[in-house]
N, C-alpha and C positions, 0 to 999 in steps of 0.2 A: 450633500457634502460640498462647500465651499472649494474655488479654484483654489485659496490661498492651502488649503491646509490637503490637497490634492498631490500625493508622492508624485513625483515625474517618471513618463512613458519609460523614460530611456535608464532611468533606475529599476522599475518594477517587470518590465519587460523581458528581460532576459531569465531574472530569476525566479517569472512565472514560466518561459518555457524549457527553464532547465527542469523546473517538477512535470511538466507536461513530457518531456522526452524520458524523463527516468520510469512514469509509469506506462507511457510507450511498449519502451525494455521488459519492463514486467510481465502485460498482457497481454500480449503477442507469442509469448510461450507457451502458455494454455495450447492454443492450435497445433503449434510445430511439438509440443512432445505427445501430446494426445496417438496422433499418428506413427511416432517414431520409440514411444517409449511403454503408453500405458498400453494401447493396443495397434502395436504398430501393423503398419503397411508391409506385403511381401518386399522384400529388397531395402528395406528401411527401418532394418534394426540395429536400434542402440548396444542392445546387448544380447543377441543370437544365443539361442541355446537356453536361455534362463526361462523358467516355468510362467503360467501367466499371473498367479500370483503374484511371485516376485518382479515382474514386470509395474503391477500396481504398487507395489513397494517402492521402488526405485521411481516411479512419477510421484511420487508423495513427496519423497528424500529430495527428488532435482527442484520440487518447486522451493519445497521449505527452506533449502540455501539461501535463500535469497532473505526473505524475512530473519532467519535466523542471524545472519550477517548484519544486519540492519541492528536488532537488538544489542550485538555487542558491540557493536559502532558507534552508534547513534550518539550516548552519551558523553564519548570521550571524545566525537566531532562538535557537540554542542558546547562541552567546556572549553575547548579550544579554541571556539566564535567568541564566546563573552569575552576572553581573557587576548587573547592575539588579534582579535577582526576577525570581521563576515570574510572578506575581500580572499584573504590566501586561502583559508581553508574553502571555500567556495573552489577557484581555481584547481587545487590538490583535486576535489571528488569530480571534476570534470576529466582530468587527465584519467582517472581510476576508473571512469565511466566509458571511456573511448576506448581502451587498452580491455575493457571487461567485454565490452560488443564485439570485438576481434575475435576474443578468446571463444564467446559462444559460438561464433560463427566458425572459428576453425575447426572445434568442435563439431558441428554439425554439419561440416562439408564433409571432414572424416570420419561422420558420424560415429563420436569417441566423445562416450559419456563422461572419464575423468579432466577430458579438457574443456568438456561444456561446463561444469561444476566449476572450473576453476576459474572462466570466463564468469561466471555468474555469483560466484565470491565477491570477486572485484566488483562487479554490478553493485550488489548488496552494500560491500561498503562505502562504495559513493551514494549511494542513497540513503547511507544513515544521515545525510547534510538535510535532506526534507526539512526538517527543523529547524534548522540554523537559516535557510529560507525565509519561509515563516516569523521567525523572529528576526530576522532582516527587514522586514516590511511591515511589522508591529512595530519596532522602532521608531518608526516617522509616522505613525497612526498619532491624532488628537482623539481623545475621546471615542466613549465604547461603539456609537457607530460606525467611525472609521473603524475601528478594531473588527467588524464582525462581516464589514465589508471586505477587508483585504483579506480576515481567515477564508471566509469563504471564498476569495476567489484563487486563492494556494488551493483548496480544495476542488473548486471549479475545475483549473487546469490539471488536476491529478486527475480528476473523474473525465476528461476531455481526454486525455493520454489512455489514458485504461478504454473508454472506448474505442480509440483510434488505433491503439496498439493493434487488436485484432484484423480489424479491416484491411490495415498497413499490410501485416504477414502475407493475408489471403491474396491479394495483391500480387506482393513481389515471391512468393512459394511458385516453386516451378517444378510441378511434380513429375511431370514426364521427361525433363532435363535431364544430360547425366551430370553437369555439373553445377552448384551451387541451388542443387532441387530446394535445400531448407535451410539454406544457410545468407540468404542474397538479404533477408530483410533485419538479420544484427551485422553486416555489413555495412550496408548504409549507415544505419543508426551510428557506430562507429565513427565513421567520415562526419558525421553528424553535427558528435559531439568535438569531435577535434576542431570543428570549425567555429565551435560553441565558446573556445575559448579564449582567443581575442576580445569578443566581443565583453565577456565578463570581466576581463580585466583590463577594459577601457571605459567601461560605463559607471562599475562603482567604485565609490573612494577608495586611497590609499587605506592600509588597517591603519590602526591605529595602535600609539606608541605599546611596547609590551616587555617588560624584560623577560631573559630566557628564564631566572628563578622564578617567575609566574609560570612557566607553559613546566616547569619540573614539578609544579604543587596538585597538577591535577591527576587524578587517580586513574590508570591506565585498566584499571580493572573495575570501571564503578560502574558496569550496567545492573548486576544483582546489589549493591551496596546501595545504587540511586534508588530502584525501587523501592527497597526493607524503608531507605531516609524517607519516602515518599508515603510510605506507608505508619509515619509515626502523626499523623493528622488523621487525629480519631475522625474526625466528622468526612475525610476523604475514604474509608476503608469502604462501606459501603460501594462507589463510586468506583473505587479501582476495583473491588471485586467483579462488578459489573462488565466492567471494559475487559477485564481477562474472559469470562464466559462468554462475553457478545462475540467476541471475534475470535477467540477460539472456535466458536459457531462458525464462524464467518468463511476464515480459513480453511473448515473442513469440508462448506456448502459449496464454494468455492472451488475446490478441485475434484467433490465428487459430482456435481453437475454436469462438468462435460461428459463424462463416462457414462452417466442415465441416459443424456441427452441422442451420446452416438448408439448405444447398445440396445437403450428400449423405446426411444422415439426416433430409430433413424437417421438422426442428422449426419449431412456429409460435414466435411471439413469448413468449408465456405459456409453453410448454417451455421455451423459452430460459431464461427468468426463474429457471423453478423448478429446469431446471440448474443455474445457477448458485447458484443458494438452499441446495441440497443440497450443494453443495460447500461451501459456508460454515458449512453445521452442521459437515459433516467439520472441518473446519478449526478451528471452534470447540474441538471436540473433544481435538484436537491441543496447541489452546495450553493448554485449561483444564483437561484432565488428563495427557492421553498424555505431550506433551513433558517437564511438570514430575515425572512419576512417570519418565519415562527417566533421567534424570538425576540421581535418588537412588539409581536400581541400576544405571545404567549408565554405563561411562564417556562423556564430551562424544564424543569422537574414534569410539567403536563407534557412538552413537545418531547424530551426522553421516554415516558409511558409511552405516548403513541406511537413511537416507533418502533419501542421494545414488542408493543404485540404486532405491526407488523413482521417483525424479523420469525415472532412463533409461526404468522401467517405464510410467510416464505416457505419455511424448513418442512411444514406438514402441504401444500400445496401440490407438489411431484407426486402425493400419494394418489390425488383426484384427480387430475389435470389430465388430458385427451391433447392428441398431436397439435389440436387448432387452438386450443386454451392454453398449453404450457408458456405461450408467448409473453404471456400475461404476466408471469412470474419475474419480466424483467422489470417492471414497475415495481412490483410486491416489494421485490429485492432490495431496491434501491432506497425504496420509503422505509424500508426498517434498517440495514444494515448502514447503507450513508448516513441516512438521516442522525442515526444515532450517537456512530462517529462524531459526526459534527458537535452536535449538541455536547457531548461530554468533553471534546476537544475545546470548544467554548466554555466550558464551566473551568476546565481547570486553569486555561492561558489567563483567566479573568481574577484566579484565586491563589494568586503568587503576583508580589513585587516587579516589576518591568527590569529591575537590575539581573532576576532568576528566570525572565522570559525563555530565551535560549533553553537556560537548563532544564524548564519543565516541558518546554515542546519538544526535544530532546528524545528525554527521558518516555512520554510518551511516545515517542517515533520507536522506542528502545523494547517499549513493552507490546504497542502491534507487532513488529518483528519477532517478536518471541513467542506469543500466541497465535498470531496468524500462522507461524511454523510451527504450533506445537499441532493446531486445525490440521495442516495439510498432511503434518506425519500422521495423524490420527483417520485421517483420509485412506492414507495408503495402507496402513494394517488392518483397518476394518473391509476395506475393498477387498483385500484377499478374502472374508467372508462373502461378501458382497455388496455389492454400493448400495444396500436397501437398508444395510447394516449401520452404513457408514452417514448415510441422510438420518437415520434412528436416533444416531450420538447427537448430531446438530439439534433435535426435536429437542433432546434431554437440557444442552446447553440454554438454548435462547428459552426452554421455560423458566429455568431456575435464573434466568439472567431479568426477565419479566416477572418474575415473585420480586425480585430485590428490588426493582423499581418502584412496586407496590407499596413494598414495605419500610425501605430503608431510604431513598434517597432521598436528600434534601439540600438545600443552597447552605455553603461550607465559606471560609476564607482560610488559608494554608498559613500557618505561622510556623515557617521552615527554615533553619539559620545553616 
């Protein structure tokens, strides 16, 4: 990639580590409600008195807020980019993000689950901008190299954050404290992000001109309206079906892992952490070389198969795996469920007009939120049978999500008006 056609540090910078800080927020919750919500700690219950059932219920409900928030966001943050500038709506979900770490964190000092919920709303909907990101920085891409170099490395720095998130908690958690035992590490992030926001609106340009009848024309209710439109490209239906069962997979391997991990292999909290920390190097790994080197020598369609049966290799893996082996599953992980990600996150940014960037990286940010949360509710109702129950549903998804690979998928262009 050419110096000349090389975005500037001081452009792309900030708005790699504002996706690095938002999946920070995300990861690092895994840990802290594990202990306080799905099977809490003497002295460190969320909600006292509730059965252990319904304890799994509610760890499903507080993750899924967040994805779910993302869904109904996303969209109407992306048409707001194309149409008004990156610049304010950028600024807007940094204030929404600082103000969202407060509120978990007050939440979790007075260990008061309606206030963690509502700190992690505002989370969610700052994080529906991921996409508007993204096509921030596709913007000044020449050519599908650059294009596969910057997607990857939005995703790089999201898979850098999601492992760091945990590590970070483990960290600053102060479980013998009496005060700020689970609350010290959305604190910081908070302070964080407030400090986040000078810097973003001295770095990138003014928006650019808008009248207020454009920002009145966009549809305040088009997260299900975008998909149905998204879904009128026959040659895409395939493709999106796919991406709703992978990470409905995803979503639901995802929050019932920690619960296997504490319940039948032992882990403390700190193993937890660093699980999950090791998975997000994998993953790192994924977006910031593996995927982008796949897809210079491989075709989209071969490197999507091979990941699709990784992700079946993931999900049936906990059935066989011994205390010293399960480690293992944080590679498996990553090579099927990132991997995949990626690839279909490239097929589609590549199969819409540059003027629709925004709206279809968007709209995808719109539709992980809403499957990743539909996974982790799905986590939590099947955990009240048991999480053997609830790994069983993941098996079902990522096969039926690896038949459509087989069968259906193929290279599309989107003719979407």
């Amino acid at each position: 990639m050419g110096t000349k056609n090389r975005i500037s540090l001081w452009y792309s910078a900030p708005l790699l580590s504002l996706l690095f800080f938002h999946l920070v927020c995300e990861s690092m919750v895994i840990p802290i409600l594990e202990p306080t919500l799905a099977n809490p700690l003497e002295g460190h219950d969320m909600v006292p008195g509730f059965s252990a059932g319904m304890h799994k219920i509610l760890y499903g409900f507080a993750l899924s807020v967040y994805p779910i928030v993302v869904f109904c966001c996303a969209p109407v943050i992306g048409a707001l980019s194309d149409k008004l500038g990156r610049r304010p709506v950028l600024l807007v979900s940094v204030i929404a993000a600082a103000a969202g770490s407060f509120g978990q964190g007050l939440g979790m000092e007075f260990l008061s689950l309606p206030l963690f919920l509502a700190g992690r709303t505002l989370v969610g909907a700052s994080a529906g901008v991921d996409g508007v990101i993204q096509a921030a920085l596709l913007d000044r891409c020449v050519g599908e190299k650059q294009k596969n170099f910057y997607l990857g490395a939005t995703l790089l720095a999201m898979s850098i954050g999601f492992m760091f998130g945990p590590a970070f908690a483990a960290l600053a958690i102060r479980q013998d404290a009496a005060t700020l035992t689970w609350s010290l590490p959305f604190l910081i992030l908070g302070f964080i992000f407030a400090a986040m926001y000078p810097v973003i609106a001295k770095n990138l340009p003014a928006k650019t001109a808008a009248t207020e009848a454009k920002a009145l024309k966009i549809d305040w209710l088009s997260g299900i309206r975008d998909i149905a439109k998204l879904k009128e490209s026959k040659e895409a239906r395939g493709l999106i079906l796919m991406f709703v069962l992978s990470q409905t997979a995803s979503g639901c391997f995802t929050a019932t892992i920690p619960l296997i991990l504490t319940q039948t292999f032992g882990f403390s909290i700190k193993m937890l952490a660093a699980f999950i920390s090791v998975g997000g190097v994998f993953a790192g790994i994924i977006f910031g070389f593996v995927g982008p080197q796949m897809l210079l020598r491989f075709k989209k369609t071969s490197a999507l198969r091979f990941a699709m049966c990784m992700c079946v290799t993931a999900v049936i893996f906990p059935f066989i795996a011994s205390s010293e082996t399960i480690w293992v599953l944080t590679c498996i992980q990553a090579s099927g469920f990132a991997l995949s990600y990626y690839v279909m996150l490239s097929i589609f940014s590549e199969s819409t007009d540059e003027s629709m960037r925004g709206w279809i990286l968007s709209v995808l940010s719109s539709m992980w939120g809403l499957t990743m949360g539909m996974g982790l509710l799905l986590c939590g109702l099947l955990a009240w049978i048991s999480n053997w129950a609830a790994l069983g549903a993941c098996i079902v998804l990522a096969a039926a999500s690896l038949y459509l690979s087989l069968a259906k998928i193929k290279n599309f262009k989107m003719h979407i008006s």
